[in-house]
C-alpha positions in Angstrom: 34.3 46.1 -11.2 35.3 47.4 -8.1 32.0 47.2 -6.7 31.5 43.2 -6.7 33.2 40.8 -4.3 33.8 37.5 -6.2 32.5 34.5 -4.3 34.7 31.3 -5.5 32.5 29.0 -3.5 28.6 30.0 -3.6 27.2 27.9 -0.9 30.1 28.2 1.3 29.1 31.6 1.3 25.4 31.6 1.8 25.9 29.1 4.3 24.5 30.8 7.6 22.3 33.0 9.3 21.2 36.4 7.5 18.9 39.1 8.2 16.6 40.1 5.4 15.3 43.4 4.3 13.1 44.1 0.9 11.0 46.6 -0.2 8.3 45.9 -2.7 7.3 48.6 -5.3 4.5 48.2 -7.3 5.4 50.3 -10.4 1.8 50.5 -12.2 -0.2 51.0 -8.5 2.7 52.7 -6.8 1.6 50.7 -3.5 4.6 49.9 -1.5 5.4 47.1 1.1 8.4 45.9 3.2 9.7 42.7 4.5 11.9 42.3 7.5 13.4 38.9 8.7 15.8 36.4 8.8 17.3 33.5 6.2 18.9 30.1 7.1 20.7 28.3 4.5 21.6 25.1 6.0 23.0 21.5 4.9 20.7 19.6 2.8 20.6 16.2 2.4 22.7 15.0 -0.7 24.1 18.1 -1.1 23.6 21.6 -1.1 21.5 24.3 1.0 17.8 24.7 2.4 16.8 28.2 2.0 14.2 29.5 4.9 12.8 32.9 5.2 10.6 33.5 7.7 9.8 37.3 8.8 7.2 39.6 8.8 5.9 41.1 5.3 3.8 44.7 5.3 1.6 45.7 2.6 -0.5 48.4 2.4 0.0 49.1 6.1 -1.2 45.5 7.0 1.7 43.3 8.2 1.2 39.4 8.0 3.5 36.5 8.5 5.4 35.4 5.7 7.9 32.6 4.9 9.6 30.7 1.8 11.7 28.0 1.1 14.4 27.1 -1.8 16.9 24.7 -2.6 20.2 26.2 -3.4 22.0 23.2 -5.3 25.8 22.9 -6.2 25.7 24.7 -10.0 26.6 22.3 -13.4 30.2 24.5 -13.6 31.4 24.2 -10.4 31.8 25.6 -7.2 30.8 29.2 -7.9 27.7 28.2 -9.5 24.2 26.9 -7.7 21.4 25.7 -9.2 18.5 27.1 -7.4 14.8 25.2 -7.2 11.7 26.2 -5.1 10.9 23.4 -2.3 9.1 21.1 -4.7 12.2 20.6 -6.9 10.8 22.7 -10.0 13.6 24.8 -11.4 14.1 28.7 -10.8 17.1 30.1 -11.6 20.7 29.2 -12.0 23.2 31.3 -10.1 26.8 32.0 -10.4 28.9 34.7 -8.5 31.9 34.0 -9.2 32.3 37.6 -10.4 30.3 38.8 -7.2 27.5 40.0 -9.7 25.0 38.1 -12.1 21.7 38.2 -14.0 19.1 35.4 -14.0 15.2 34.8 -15.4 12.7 32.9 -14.4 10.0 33.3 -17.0 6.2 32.0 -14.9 3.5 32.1 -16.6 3.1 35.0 -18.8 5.3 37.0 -16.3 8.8 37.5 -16.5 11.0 37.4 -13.4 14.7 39.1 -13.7 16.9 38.9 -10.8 20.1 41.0 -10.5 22.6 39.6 -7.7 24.9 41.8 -6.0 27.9 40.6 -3.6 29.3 43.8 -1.8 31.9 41.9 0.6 32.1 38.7 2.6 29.3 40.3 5.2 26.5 41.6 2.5 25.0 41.0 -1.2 22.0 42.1 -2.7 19.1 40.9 -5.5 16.7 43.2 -7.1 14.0 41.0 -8.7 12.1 43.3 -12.0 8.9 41.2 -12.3 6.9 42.3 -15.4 3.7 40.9 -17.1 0.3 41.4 -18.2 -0.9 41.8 -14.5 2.5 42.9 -13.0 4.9 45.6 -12.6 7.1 45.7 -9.3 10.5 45.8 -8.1 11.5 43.8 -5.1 14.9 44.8 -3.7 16.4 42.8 -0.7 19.1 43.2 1.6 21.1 40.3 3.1 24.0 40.9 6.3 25.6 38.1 7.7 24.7 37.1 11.3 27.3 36.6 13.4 
C-alpha cells in the first residue's frame, strides 16, 4: 500500500493549522458546490482536539459562510485511533490511521454516511464522504495541507 502514510499517533498529526478544500457533487441533481477554508485542531480540555472549520461554502453559484465543529477524542485502541463526536458530544465516527487509510459510517437518520480517509504524507490526507438515502445522493471530497 504504497499509497498511504501510516500515522502512529492520530491527533499528533491533525494537530495544527490546515487549509480545506471540498467539492460537493450531488449525484441525483448533478448540482455542484465547493468549499474553501481553513481547519484548527487544537488542545481540548481533558484530552483530545477541537475541530473548527470555518470558510466559505458555494452552491449553485451562491457563496455563504460556513463553519463546523468536532471533537476528535483519543480512540479506545490507542494512539492511532480517535474517537470522533460533533460539538454536542453525540458520537460520529471512530477513526484509525494507523495504516494511513480507513473506512467509517455514520448511519443519520434514514441516510447513510461513509467516509473513506486517505493520509498521502506527513503534509496532506484526504476523506471522501458517499452520503446516500431516500432524499440524498452526493459525494463530498475534501482536501487537507498542512499550514506551516
Amino acid at each position: 500500500m504504497g499509497e498511504f502514510w501510516p500515522v502512529p499517533e492520530v491527533l499528533a498529526f491533525l494537530a495544527g493549522h490546515w487549509e480545506v478544500t471540498r467539492s460537493v457533487r450531488d449525484l441525483a441533481s448533478e448540482d455542484a458546490g465547493h468549499f474553501t477554508g481553513t481547519t484548527v485542531f487544537g488542545p481540548l480540555e481533558g484530552g483530545g482536539l477541537l475541530h473548527h472549520e470555518s470558510g466559505t461554502f458555494t452552491w449553485q453559484g451562491v457563496p455563504r459562510p460556513a463553519e463546523r465543529t468536532l471533537r476528535f477524542l483519543p480512540g479506545p485502541d490507542g494512539a492511532g485511533t480517535a474517537d470522533v463526536r460533533f460539538a454536542d458530544g453525540r458520537p460520529f465516527h471512530d477513526l484509525d490511521l494507523t495504516s494511513g487509510h480507513w473506512i467509517a459510517d455514520h448511519p443519520c437518520a434514514a441516510d447513510l454516511y461513509r467516509g473513506e480517509f486517505t493520509v498521502r504524507d506527513a503534509d496532506h490526507w484526504r476523506t471522501v464522504w458517499r452520503v446516500g438515502g431516500p432524499a440524498k445522493d452526493l459525494v463530498l471530497t475534501t482536501d487537507y495541507a498542512r499550514v506551516g
